[in-house]
C-alpha positions as CSV (number, residue, x, y, z in Angstrom):
1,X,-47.8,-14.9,12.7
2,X,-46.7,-12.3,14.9
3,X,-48.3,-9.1,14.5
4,X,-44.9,-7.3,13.8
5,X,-43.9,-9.5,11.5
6,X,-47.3,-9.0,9.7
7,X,-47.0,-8.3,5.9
8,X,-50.4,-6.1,5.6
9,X,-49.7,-2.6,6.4
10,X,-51.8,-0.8,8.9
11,X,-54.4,0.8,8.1
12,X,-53.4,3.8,9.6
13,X,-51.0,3.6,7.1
14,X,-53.9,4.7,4.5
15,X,-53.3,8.2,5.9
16,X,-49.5,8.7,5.2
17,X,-48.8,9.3,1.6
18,X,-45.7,7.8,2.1
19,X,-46.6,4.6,3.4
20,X,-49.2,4.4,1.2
21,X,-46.7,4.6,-1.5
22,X,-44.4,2.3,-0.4
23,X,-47.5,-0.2,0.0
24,X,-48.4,0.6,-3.3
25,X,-44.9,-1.0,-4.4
26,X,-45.3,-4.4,-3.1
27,X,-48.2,-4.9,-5.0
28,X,-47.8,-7.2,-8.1
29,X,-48.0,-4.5,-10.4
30,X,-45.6,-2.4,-7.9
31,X,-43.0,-5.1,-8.4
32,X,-43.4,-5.2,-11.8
33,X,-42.8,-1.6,-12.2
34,X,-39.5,-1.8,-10.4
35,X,-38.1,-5.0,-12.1
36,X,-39.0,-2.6,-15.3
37,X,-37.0,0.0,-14.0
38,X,-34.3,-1.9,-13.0
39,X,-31.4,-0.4,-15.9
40,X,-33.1,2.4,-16.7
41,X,-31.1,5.5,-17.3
42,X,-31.7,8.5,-15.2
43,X,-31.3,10.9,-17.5
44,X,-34.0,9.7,-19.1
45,X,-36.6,10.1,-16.2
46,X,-38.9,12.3,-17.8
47,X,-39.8,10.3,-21.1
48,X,-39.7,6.9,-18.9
49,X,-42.4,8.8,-16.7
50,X,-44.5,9.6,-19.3
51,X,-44.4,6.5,-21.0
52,X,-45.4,4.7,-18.2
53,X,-47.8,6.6,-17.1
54,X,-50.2,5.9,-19.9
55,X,-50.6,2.4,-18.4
56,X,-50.1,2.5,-14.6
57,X,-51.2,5.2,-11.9
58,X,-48.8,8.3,-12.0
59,X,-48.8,8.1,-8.0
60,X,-47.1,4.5,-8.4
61,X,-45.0,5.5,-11.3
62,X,-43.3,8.4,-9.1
63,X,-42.9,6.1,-6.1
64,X,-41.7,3.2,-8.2
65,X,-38.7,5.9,-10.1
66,X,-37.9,7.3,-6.5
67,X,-37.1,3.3,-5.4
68,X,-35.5,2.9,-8.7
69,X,-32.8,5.7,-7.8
70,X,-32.9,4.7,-4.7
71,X,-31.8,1.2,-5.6
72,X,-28.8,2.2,-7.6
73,X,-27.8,4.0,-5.3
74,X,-27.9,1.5,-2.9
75,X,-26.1,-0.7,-5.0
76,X,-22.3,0.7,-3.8
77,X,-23.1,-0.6,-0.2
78,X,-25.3,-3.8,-0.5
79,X,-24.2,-4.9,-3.5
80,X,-26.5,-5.1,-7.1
81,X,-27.8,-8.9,-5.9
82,X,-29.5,-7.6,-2.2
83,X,-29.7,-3.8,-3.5
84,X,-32.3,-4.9,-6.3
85,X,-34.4,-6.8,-3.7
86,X,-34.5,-4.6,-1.1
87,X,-36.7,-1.6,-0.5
88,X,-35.1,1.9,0.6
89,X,-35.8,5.7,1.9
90,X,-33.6,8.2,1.4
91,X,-32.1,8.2,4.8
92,X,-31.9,4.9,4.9
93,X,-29.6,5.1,2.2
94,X,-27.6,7.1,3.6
95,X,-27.6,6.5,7.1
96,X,-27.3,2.4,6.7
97,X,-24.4,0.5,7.5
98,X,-22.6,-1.0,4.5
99,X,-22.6,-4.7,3.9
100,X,-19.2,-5.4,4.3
101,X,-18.8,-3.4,7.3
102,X,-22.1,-4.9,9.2
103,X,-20.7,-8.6,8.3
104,X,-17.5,-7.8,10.3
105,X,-19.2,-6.3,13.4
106,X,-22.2,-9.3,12.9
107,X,-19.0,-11.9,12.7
108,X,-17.8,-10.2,15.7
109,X,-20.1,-10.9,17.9
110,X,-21.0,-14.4,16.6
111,X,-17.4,-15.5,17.3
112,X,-18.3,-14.6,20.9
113,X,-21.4,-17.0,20.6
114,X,-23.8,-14.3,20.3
115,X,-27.2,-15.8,19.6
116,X,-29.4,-13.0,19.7
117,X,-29.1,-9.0,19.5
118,X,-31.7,-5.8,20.1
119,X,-30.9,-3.8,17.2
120,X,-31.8,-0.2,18.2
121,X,-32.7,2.2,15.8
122,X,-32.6,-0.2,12.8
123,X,-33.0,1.9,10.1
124,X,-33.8,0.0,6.7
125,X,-32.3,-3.2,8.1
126,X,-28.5,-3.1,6.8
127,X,-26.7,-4.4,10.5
128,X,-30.2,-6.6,11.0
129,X,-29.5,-8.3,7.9
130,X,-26.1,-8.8,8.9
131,X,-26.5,-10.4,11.9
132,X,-29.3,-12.9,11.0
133,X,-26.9,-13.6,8.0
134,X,-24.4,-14.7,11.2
135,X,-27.3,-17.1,12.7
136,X,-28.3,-14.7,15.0
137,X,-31.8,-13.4,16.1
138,X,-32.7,-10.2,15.9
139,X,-35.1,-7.7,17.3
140,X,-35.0,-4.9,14.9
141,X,-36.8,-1.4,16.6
142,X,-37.3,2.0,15.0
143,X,-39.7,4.2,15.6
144,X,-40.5,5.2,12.1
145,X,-43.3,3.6,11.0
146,X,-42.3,3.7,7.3
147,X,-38.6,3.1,8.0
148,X,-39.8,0.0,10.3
149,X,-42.3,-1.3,7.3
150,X,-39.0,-1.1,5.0
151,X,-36.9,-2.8,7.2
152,X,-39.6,-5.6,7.7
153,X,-40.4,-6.2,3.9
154,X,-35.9,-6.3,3.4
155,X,-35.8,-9.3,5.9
156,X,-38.6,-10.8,4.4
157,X,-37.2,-9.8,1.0
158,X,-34.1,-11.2,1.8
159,X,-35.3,-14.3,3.5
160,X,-34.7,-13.6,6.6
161,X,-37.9,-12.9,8.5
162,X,-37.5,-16.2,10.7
163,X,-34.5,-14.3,12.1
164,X,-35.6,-10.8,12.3
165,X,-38.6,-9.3,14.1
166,X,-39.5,-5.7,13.3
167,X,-40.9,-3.7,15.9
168,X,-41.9,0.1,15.3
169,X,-41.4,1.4,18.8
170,X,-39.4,3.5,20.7
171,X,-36.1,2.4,22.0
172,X,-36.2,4.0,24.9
173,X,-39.1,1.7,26.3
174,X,-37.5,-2.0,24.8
175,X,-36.7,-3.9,27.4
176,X,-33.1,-5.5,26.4
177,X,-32.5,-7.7,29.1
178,X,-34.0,-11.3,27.2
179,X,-31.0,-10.5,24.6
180,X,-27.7,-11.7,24.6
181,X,-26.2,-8.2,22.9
182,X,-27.6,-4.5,21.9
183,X,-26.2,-2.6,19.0
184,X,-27.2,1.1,18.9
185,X,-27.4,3.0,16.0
186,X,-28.3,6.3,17.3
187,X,-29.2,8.8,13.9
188,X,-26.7,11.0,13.6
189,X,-28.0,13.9,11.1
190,X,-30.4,16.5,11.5
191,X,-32.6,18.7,9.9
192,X,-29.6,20.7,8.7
193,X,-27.0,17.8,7.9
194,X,-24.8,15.5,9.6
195,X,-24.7,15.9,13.7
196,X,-21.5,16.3,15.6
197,X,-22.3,16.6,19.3
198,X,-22.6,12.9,20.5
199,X,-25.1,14.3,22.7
200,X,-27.2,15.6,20.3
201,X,-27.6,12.1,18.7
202,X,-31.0,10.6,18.7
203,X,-30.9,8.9,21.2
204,X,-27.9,10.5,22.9
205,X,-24.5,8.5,23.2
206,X,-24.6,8.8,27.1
207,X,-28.1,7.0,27.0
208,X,-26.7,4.3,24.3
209,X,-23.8,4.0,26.6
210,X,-25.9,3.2,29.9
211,X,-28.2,1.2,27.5
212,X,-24.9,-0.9,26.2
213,X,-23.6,-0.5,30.2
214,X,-26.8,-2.9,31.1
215,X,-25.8,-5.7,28.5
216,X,-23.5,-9.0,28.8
217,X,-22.4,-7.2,25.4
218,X,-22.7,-4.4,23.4
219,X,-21.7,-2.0,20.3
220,X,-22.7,1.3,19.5
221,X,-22.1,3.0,15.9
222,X,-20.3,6.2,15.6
223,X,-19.2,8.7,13.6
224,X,-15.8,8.1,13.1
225,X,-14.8,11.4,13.8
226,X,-16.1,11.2,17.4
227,X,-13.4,12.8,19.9
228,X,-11.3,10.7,22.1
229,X,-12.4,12.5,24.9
230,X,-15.8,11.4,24.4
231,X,-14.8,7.4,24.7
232,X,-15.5,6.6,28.4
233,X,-13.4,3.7,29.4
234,X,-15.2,1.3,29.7
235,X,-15.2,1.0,25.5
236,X,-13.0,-0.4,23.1
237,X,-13.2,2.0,19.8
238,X,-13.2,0.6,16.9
239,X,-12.2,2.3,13.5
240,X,-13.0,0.5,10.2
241,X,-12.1,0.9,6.9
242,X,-13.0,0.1,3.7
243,X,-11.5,0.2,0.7
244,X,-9.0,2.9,2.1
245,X,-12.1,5.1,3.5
246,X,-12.9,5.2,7.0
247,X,-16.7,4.4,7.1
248,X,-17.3,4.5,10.8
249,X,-16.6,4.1,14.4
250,X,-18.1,1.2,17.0
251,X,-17.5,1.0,20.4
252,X,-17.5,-2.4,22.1
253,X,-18.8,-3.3,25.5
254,X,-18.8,-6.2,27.6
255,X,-17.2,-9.7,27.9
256,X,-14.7,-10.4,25.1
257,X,-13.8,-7.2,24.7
258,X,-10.7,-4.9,26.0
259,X,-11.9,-1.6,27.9
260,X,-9.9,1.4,27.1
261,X,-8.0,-0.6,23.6
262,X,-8.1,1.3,20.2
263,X,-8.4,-0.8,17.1
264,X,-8.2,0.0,13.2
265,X,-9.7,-2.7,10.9
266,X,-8.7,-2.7,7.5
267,X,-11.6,-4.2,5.5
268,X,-11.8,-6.3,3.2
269,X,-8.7,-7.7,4.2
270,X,-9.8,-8.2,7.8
271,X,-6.2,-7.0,9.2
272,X,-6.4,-4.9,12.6
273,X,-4.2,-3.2,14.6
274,X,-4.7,-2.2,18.4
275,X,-3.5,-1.1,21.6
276,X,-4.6,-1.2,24.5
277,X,-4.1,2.4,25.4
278,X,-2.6,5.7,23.9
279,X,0.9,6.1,22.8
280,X,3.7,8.0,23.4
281,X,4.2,10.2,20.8
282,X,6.7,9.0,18.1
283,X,9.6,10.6,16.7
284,X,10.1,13.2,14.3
285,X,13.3,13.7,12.0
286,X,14.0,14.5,8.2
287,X,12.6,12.7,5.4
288,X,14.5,9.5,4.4
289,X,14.0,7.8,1.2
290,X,10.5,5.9,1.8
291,X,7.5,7.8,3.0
292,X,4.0,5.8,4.5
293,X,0.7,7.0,4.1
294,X,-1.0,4.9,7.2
295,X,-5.1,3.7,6.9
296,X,-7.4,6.6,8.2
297,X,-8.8,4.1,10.4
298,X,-5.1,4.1,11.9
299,X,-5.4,7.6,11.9
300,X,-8.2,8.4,13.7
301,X,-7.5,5.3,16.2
302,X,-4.5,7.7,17.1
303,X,-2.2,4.1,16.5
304,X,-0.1,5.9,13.8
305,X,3.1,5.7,16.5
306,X,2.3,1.9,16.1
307,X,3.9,1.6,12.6
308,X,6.0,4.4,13.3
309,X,8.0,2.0,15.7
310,X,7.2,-1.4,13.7
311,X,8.7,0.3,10.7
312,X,12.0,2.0,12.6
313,X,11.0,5.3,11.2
314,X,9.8,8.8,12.2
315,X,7.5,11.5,11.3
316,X,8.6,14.0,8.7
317,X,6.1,17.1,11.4
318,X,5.2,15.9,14.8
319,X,1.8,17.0,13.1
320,X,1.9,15.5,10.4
321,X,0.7,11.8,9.6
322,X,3.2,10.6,7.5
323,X,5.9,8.7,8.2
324,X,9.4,8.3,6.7
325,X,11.9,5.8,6.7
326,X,15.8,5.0,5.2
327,X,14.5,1.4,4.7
328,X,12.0,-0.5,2.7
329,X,8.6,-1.3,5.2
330,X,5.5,-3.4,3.8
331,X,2.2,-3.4,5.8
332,X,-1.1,-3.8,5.1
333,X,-1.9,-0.4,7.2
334,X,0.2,2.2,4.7
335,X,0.9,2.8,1.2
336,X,4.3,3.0,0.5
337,X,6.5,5.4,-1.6
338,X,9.8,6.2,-2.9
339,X,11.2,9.5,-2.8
340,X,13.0,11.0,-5.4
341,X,12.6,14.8,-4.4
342,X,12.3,17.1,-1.6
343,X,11.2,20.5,-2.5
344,X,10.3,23.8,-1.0
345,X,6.7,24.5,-1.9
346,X,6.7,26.4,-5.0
347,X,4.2,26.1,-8.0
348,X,7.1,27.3,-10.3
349,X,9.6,24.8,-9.2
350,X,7.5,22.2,-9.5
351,X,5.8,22.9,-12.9
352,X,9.4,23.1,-14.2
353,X,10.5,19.5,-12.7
354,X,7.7,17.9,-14.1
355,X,7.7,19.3,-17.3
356,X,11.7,18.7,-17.4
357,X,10.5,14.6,-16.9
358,X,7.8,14.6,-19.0
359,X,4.9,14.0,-16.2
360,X,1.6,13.4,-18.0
361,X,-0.3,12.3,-15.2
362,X,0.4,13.6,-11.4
363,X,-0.9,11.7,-8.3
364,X,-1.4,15.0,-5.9
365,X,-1.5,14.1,-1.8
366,X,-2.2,16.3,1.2
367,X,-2.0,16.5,4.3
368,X,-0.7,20.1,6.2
369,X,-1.3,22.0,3.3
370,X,-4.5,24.8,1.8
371,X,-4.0,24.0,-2.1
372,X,-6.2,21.6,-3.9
373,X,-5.0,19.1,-5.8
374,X,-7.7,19.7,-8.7
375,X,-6.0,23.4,-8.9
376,X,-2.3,22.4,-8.5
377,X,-2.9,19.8,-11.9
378,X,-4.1,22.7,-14.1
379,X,-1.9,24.5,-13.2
380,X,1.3,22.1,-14.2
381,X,-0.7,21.9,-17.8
382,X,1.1,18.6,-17.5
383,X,2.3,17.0,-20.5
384,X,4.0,13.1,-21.0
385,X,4.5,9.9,-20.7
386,X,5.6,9.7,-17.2
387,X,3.7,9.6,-14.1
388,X,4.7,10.5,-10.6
389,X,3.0,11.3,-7.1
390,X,3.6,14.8,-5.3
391,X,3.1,15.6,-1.3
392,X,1.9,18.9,-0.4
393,X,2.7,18.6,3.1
394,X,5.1,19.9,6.3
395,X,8.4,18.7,7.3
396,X,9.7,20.5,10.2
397,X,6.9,22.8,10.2
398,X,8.1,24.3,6.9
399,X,5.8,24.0,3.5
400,X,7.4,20.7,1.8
401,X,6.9,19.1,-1.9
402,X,7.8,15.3,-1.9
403,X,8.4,14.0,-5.2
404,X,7.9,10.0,-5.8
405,X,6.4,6.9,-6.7
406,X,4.7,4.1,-5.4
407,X,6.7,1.1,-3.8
408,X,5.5,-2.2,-5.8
């Protein structure tokens, strides 16, 4: 077997704790520990520990509680079936790509008869998985050797180490060329927390961009709150939600793609929206009786003057994403209301409304607006049966309350 794809740890890895550790967990007594820990509770850590320490190493009963948190934690994104077979670190947690997410970007490229991809910086595997789930090769780098040991025991794990090989390298020095696609995932958090500057990425974007230049195809994960500015074009962006919350950004090179487009994808639904370059800016005018909450991914791909003129409406603020409407609109990119009030913003107006219909439970949205929702509901002391959703937002450039419900 290939060396990479070896399943004996190094021996160098005899001199990081770490690796030792995670070594120490694919043992049989390792993966007993962890199917052991599987449901455990933990608030009940402590005792757990020291029961389990009377009969197994209290270096492996530490590493095997860290994987158990890590695991349930890792449940939201990979799901309980993969999350409980897998094999985490804490940034890899973090940092990795949900499942839903990395099938639509691996789906992507397979529709474009992708056969094989150079996953750069690969993490714990998450988008490596992904793709060799699409029937696609994969060469998965990272240049952690721990983080490139998890990722290789998750495709084996997962049955997939015929697809993916794990190389613990710099990506820098991989030659791309053999592969039919690259996907970058530069890390984008530091020492102190999430990073901002594109070009303080590791590696930088303007090296994963020449790298992604040099391909017949390419994507690059971003943060999705990566300025415009910062999109040469060359790229089609990419924002994807899921669930309602934007999870990241990709940029898209080569054939099959549209250079200079924005896209929103609504997961899991599937539904996207593009155009193929910015919009004018829509119109604004007073609030009619419908209002529209659009995606955040059509948001931040700057395509909320797309509904604006599918719907016939307007913004209630030229700043302001919402839009409003005299008719009835249904689309899979907003939430839609009914509005039964327009109000000046006033606490005291708006405690005495929704004590006057009996509100017992008060939806609070934002967008324009300092006070938080948490502090406007205690302050209501709300009391009822009814139920009702409140805007704290502008219209006109003047602080606005919009009183309503949801359409449907």
């Amino acid at each position: 077997m290939d060396r990479v794809n070896a399943t004996t740890p190094s021996a160098s890895s005899a001199d990081d704790p770490a690796r030792a550790a995670f070594a120490a967990l694919r043992t049989p007594e390792g993966a007993q520990l962890l199917a052991e820990l599987r449901d455990h509770d933990p608030a009940d850590e402590l005792a757990t520990a020291t029961r389990l320490r009377r009969t197994h190493p209290a270096e492996l009963v530490s590493a095997a509680l860290g994987q158990a948190r890590l695991r349930q934690r890792a449940v939201a994104k990979f799901g309980a079936e993969d999350a409980y077979r897998m094999y985490f670190t804490p940034n890899g947690v973090e940092q990795a790509t949900r499942t839903s997410v990395a099938a639509h970007r691996a789906a992507r490229f397979a529709g474009l008869g992708v056969r094989s991809v150079a996953d750069l910086c690969c993490g714990i595997g998450g988008d490596a998985i992904a793709l060799a789930r699409a029937g696609i090769s994969v060469l998965a780098v990272d240049r952690d050797p721990l983080t490139a040991e998890v990722a290789r025991a998750n495709a084996q794990a997962l049955g997939l180490a015929d697809l993916i090989e794990v190389r613990c390298a710099d990506v820098t020095e991989i030659d791309t060329a053999p592969y039919d696609a690259v996907f970058v995932d530069p890390a984008r958090r530091g020492g102190r927390g999430r990073i901002f500057d594109p070009e303080a990425y590791s590696p930088p974007l303007s090296w994963a961009t020449a790298a992604a230049l040099k391909a017949p195809r390419a994507a690059l994960k971003i943060a999705p709150g990566i300025p415009h500015e910062a999109i040469g074009p060359e790229a089609e962006a990419e924002w994807i939600s899921d669930g309602g919350d934007v999870k990241e950004a990709v940029l898209w090179y080569g054939e099959g793609f549209a250079p200079g487009a924005f896209r929103a994808t609504l997961l899991p639904s599937g539904a996207t929206l593009s155009a193929p370059a910015p919009l004018t800016a829509p119109p604004v005018g007073p609030v009619g009786r419908y209002l529209y909450e659009p995606d955040g991914a059509v948001i931040r791909a700057h395509l909320v003057a797309d509904l604006v003129e599918r719907c016939g409406g307007r913004l209630v603020d030229e700043t302001i994403a919402y839009i409003t409407s005299d008719e009835p609109y249904s689309s899979p990119y907003v939430a839609g209301y009914e509005i039964t009030d327009e109000l000046p913003f006033s606490m005291k107006r708006l405690k005495a409304l929704l004590r006057e219909r009996r509100i017992g439970v008060l939806t609070v949205k934002k967008r324009g607006s300092a006070v938080e929702p948490e502090e406007l509901r205690r302050r209501m002391k709300l009391s009822g049966p009814g139920s009702a959703t409140v805007f704290l937002t502008r219209v006109a450039g003047a602080p606005t309350m919009l009183i309503g419900h949801p359409l449907g």
